[in-house]
C-alpha positions as a Markdown table, in Angstrom:
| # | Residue | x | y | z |
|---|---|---|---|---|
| 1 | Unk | -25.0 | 6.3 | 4.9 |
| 2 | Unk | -24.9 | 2.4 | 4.7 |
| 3 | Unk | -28.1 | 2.2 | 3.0 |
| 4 | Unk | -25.9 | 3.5 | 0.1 |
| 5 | Unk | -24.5 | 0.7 | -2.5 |
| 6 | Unk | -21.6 | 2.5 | -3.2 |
| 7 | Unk | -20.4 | 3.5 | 0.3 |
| 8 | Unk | -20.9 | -0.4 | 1.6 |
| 9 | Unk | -19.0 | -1.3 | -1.2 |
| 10 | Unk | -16.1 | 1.0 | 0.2 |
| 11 | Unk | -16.2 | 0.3 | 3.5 |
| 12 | Unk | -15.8 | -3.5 | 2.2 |
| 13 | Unk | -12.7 | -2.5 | -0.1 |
| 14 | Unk | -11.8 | -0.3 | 3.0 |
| 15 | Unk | -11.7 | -2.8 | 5.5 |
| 16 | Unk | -9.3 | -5.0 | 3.6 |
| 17 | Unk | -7.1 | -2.2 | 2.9 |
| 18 | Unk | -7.7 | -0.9 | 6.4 |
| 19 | Unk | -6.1 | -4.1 | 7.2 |
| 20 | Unk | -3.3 | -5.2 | 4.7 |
| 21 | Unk | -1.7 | -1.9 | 4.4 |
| 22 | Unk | 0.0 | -1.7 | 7.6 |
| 23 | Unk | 0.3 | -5.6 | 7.9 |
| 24 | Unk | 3.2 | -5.2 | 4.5 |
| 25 | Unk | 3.9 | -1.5 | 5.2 |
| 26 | Unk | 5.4 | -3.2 | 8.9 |
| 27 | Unk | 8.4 | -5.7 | 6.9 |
| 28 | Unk | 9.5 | -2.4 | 4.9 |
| 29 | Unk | 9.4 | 0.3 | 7.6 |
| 30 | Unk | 11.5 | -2.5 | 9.6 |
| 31 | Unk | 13.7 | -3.1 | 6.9 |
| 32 | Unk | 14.0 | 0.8 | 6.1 |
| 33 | Unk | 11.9 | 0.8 | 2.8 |
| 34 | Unk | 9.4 | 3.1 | 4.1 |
| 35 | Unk | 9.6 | 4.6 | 0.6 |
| 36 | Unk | 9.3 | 1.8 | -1.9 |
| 37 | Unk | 5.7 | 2.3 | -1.4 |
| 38 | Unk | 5.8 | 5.3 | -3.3 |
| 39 | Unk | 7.9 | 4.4 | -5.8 |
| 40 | Unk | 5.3 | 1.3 | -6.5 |
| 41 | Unk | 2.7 | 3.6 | -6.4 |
| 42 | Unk | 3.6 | 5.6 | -9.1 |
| 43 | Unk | 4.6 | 2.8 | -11.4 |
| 44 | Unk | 1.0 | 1.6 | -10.4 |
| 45 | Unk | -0.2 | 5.0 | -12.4 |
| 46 | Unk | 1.4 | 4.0 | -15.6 |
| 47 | Unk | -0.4 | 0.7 | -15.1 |
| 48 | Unk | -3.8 | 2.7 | -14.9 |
| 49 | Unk | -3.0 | 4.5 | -18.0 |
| 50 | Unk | -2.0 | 1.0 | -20.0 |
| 51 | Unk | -5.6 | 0.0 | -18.6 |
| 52 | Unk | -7.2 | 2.9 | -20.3 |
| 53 | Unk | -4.8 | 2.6 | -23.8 |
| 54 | Unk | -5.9 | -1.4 | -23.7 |
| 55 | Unk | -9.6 | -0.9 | -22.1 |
| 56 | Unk | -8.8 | -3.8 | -19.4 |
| 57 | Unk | -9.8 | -3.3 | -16.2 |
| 58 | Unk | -7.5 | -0.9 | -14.6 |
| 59 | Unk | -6.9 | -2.6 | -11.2 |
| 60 | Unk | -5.4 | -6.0 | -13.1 |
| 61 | Unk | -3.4 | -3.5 | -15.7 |
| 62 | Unk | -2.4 | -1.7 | -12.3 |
| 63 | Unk | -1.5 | -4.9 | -10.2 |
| 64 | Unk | 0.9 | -6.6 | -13.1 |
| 65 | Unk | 2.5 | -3.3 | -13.7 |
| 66 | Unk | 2.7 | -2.6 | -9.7 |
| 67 | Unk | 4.4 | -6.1 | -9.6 |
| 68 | Unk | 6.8 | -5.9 | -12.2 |
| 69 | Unk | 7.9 | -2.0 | -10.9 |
| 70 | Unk | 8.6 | -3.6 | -7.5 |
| 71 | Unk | 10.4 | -6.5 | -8.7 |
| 72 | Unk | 12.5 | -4.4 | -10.3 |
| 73 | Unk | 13.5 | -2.2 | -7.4 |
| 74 | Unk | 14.3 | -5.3 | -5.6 |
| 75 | Unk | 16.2 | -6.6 | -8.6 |
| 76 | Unk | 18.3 | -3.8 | -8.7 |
| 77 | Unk | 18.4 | -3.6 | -5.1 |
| 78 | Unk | 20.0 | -6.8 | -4.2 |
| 79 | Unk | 22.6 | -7.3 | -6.6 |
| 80 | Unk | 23.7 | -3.7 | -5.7 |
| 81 | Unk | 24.1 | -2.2 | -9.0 |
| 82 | Unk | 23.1 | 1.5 | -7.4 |
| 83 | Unk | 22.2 | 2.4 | -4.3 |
| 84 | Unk | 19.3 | 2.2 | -3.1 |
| 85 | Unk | 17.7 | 5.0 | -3.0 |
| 86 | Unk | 18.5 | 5.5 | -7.2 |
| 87 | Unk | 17.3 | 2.2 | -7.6 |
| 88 | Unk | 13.8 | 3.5 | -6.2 |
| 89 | Unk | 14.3 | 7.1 | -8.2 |
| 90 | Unk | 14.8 | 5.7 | -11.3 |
| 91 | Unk | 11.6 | 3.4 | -11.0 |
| 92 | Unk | 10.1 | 6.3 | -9.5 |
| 93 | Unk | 10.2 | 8.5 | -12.6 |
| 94 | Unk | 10.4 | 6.0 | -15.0 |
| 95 | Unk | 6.8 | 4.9 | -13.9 |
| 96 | Unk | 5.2 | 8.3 | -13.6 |
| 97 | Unk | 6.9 | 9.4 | -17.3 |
| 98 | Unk | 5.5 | 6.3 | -18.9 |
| 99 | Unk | 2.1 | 6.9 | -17.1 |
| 100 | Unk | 1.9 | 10.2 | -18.6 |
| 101 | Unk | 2.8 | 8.7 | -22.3 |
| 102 | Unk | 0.4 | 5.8 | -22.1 |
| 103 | Unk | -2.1 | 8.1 | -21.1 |
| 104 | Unk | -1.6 | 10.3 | -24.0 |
| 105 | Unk | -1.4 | 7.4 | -26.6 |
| 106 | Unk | -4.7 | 6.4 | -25.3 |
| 107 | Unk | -6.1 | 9.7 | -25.8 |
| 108 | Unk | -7.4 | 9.8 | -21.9 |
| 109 | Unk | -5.9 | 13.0 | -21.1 |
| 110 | Unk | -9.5 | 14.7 | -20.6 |
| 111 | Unk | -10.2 | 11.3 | -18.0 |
| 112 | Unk | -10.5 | 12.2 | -14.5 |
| 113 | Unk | -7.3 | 11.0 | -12.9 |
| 114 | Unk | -7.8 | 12.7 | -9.9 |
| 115 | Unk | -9.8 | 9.6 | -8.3 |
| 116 | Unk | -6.9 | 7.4 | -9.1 |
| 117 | Unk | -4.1 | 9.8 | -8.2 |
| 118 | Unk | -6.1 | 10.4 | -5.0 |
| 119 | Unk | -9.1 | 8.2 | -4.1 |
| 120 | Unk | -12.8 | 8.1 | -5.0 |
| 121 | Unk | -15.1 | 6.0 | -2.8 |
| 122 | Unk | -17.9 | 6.6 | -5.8 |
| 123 | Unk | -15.2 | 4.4 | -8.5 |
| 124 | Unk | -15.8 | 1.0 | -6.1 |
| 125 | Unk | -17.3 | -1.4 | -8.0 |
| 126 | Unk | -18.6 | -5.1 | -6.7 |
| 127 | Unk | -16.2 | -6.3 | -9.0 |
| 128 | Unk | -13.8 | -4.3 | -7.9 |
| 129 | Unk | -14.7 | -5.4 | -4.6 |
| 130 | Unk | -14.4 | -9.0 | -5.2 |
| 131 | Unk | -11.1 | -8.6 | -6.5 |
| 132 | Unk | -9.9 | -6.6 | -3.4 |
| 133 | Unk | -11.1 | -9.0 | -1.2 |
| 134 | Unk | -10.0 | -12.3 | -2.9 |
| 135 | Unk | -6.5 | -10.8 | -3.2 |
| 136 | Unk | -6.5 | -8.7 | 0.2 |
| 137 | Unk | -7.4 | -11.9 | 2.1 |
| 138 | Unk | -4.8 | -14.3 | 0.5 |
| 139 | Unk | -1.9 | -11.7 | 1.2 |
| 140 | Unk | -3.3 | -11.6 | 4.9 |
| 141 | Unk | -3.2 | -15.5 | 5.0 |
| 142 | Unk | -0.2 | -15.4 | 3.1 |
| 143 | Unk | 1.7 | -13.2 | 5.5 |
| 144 | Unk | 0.1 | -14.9 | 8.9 |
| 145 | Unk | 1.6 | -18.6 | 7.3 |
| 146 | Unk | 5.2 | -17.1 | 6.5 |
| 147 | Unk | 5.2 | -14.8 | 9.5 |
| 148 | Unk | 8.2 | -16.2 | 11.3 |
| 149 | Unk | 10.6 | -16.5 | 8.2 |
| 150 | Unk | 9.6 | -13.0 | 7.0 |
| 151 | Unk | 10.4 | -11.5 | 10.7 |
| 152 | Unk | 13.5 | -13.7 | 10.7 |
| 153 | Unk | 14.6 | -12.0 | 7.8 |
| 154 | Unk | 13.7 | -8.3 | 9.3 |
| 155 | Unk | 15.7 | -9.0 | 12.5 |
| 156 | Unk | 19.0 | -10.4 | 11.0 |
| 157 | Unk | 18.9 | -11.0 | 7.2 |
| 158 | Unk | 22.7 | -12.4 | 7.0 |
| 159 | Unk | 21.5 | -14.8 | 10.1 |
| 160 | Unk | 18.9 | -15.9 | 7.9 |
| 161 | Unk | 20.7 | -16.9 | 5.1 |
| 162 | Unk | 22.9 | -19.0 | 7.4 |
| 163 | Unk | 19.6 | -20.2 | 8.5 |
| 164 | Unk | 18.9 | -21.6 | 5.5 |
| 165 | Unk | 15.8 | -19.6 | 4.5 |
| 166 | Unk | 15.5 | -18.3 | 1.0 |
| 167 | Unk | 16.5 | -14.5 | 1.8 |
| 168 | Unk | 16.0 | -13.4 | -1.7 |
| 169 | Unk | 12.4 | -15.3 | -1.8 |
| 170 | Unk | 11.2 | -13.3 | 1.2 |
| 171 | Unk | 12.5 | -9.9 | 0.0 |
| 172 | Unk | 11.1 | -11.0 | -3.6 |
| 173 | Unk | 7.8 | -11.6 | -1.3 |
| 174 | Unk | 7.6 | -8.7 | 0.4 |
| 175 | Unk | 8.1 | -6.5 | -2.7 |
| 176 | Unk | 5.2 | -7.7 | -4.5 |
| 177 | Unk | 2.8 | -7.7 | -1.6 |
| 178 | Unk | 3.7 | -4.0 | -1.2 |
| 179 | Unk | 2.5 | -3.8 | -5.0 |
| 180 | Unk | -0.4 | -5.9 | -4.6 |
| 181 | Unk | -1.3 | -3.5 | -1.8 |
| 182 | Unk | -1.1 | -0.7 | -3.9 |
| 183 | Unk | -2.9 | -1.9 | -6.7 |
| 184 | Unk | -5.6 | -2.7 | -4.6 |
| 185 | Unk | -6.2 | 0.5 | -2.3 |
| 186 | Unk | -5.7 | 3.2 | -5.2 |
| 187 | Unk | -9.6 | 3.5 | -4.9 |
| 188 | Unk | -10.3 | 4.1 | -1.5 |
| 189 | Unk | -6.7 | 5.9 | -0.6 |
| 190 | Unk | -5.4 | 7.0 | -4.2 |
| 191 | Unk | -2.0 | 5.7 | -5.5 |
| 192 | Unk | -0.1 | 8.8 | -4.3 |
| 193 | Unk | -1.4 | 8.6 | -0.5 |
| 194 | Unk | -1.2 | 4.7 | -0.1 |
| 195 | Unk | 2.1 | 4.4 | 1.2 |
| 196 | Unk | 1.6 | 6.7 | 3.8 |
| 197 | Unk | -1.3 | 4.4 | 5.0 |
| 198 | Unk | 1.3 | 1.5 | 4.8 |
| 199 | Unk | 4.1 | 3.6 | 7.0 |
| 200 | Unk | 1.8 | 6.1 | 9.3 |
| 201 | Unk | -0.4 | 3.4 | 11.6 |
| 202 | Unk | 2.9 | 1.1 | 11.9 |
| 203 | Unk | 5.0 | 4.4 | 13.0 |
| 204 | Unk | 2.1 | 4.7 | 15.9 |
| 205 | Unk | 1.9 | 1.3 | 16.7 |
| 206 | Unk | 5.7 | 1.3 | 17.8 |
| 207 | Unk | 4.9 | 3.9 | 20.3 |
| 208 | Unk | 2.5 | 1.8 | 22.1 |
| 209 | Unk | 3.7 | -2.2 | 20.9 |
| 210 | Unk | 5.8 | -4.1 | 23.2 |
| 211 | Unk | 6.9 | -6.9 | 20.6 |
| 212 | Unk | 7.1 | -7.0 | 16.9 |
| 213 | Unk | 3.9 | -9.0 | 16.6 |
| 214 | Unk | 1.8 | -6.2 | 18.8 |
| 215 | Unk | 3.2 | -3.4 | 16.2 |
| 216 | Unk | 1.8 | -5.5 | 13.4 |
| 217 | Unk | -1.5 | -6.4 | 15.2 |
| 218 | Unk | -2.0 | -3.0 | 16.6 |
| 219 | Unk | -0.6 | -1.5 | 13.5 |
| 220 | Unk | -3.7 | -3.4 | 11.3 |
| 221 | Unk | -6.3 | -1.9 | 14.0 |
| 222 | Unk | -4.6 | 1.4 | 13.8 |
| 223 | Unk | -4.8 | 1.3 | 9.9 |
| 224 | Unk | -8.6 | 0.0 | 9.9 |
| 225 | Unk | -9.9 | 2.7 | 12.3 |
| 226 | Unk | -7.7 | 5.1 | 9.9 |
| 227 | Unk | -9.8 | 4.3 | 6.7 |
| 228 | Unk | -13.4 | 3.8 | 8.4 |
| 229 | Unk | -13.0 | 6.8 | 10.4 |
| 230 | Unk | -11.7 | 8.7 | 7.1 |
| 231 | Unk | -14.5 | 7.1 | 4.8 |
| 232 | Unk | -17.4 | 8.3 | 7.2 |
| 233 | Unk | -15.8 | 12.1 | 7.4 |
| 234 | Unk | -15.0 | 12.2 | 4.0 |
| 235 | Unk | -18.8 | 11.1 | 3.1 |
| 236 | Unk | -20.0 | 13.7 | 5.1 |
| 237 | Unk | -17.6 | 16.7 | 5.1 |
| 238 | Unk | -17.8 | 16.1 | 1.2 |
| 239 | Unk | -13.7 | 15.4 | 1.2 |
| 240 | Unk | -11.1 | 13.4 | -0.5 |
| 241 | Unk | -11.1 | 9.5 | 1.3 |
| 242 | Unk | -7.6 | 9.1 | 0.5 |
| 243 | Unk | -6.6 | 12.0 | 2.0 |
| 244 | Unk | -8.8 | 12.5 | 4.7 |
| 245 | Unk | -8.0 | 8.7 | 5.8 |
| 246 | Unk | -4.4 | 10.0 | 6.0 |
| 247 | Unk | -4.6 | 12.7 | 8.0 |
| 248 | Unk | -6.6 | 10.3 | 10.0 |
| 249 | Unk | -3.7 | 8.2 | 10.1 |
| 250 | Unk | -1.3 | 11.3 | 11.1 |
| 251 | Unk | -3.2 | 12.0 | 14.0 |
| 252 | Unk | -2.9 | 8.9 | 15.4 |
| 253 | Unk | 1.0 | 9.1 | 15.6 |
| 254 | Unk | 0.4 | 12.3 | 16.8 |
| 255 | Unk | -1.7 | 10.5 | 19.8 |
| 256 | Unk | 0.8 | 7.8 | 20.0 |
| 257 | Unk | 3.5 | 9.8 | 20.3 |
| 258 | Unk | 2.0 | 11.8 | 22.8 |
| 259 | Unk | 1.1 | 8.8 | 24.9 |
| 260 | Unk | 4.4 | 7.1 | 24.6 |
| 261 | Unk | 6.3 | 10.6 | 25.7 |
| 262 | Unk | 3.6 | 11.2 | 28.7 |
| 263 | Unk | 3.9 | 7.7 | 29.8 |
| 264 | Unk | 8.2 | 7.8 | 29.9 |
């Protein structure tokens, strides 16, 4: 299997994903934003469809497009001009809408969507591989330097503030690594299944953590043995990664949740 260039190149863009998925998917399922993921994610598809109407390369169309959807949502968000949940509905279907126009504009409606929509471990390229892992690892190192601020803000945002730390900055923060995220993984786990790899391996990490820093840890281990072990079945089972990774993913809450009950 390895002697294959295309499926080292997605176990590389799989380990970084593996990894940074449920490292960001752990600030929103603490702050309740379990589902801003998938608003991103389909704001990220209208940035795959500007890729194809402007031929750039669709992960740098997808990640300033991802960026500006989740900015938004925060935007709209914090100065409490709808509730949340609208906020995310109308970036939601704004995003898929426009992907669906941009993709018509550009004449790409015969283009086979289905890898982006859902994940192809045959699109990685070493390009897109150098990308993923330059950006993958600075929002790693990014989120290991701020880690105390961003957890400060988790546990008692209006305590923050008091604090002194820049709330807003650290939501702002957050936000945009959940898009950079996104942008990143829609080739191994597909832009419609990525946020369930951000949410799933942290929900089973809280069954078995004993601190907020184990759920994170165990939560990136969880969400790397997800995508490996969905990559290799998917390879040979002849299946979709993306969602083959999250069923993956599924059945480790299932295990966790099993555990946690069994041990009281």
């Amino acid at each position: 299997m390895l002697d294959l260039e295309f499926m080292r190149l997605a176990f590389g863009a799989g380990i970084v994903v593996g990894l940074l998925a449920p490292a960001v998917g752990f600030f929103l399922v603490q702050r309740r934003l379990s589902l801003v993921g998938d608003g991103i994610g389909h704001v990220a598809f209208a940035g795959v469809a500007l890729g194809y109407l402007l031929d750039l390369p669709l992960v740098l169309t997808a990640l300033a497009v991802s960026v500006v959807g989740g900015l938004s949502i925060e935007w709209i968000r914090a100065r409490r001009r709808t509730a949340g949940d609208q906020a995310l509905a109308l970036v939601f279907y704004t995003g898929i809408a426009g992907g669906v126009v941009l993709v018509s504009a550009a004449g790409a409606l015969n283009v086979n969507l289905f890898q982006f929509l859902f994940g192809s471990i045959l699109t990685v390229t070493r390009s897109d591989l150098a990308v993923i892992a330059a950006l993958g690892v600075g929002a790693l190192a990014l989120i290991a330097l701020l880690y105390r601020p961003l957890v400060a803000v988790v546990v008692d945002e209006e305590g923050a503030r008091v604090a002194g730390l820049p709330v807003a900055s650290l939501n702002t923060l957050t936000v945009v690594l959940a898009a950079v995220t996104i942008a990143l993984s829609m080739r191994i786990v597909g832009i419609l299944l990525i946020a369930a790899l951000m949410v799933l391996p942290v929900i089973a990490a809280s069954r078995l953590a004993w601190s907020m820093r184990s759920t994170i840890v165990l939560g990136m281990g969880i969400g790397l043995a997800s995508v490996l072990t969905g990559i290799t079945v998917a390879y040979y089972a002849n299946l979709p990664p993306g969602a083959t990774t999250v069923l993956v993913a599924a059945a480790m809450v299932l295990v966790a949740e099993t555990w946690s009950a069994v041990r009281g």
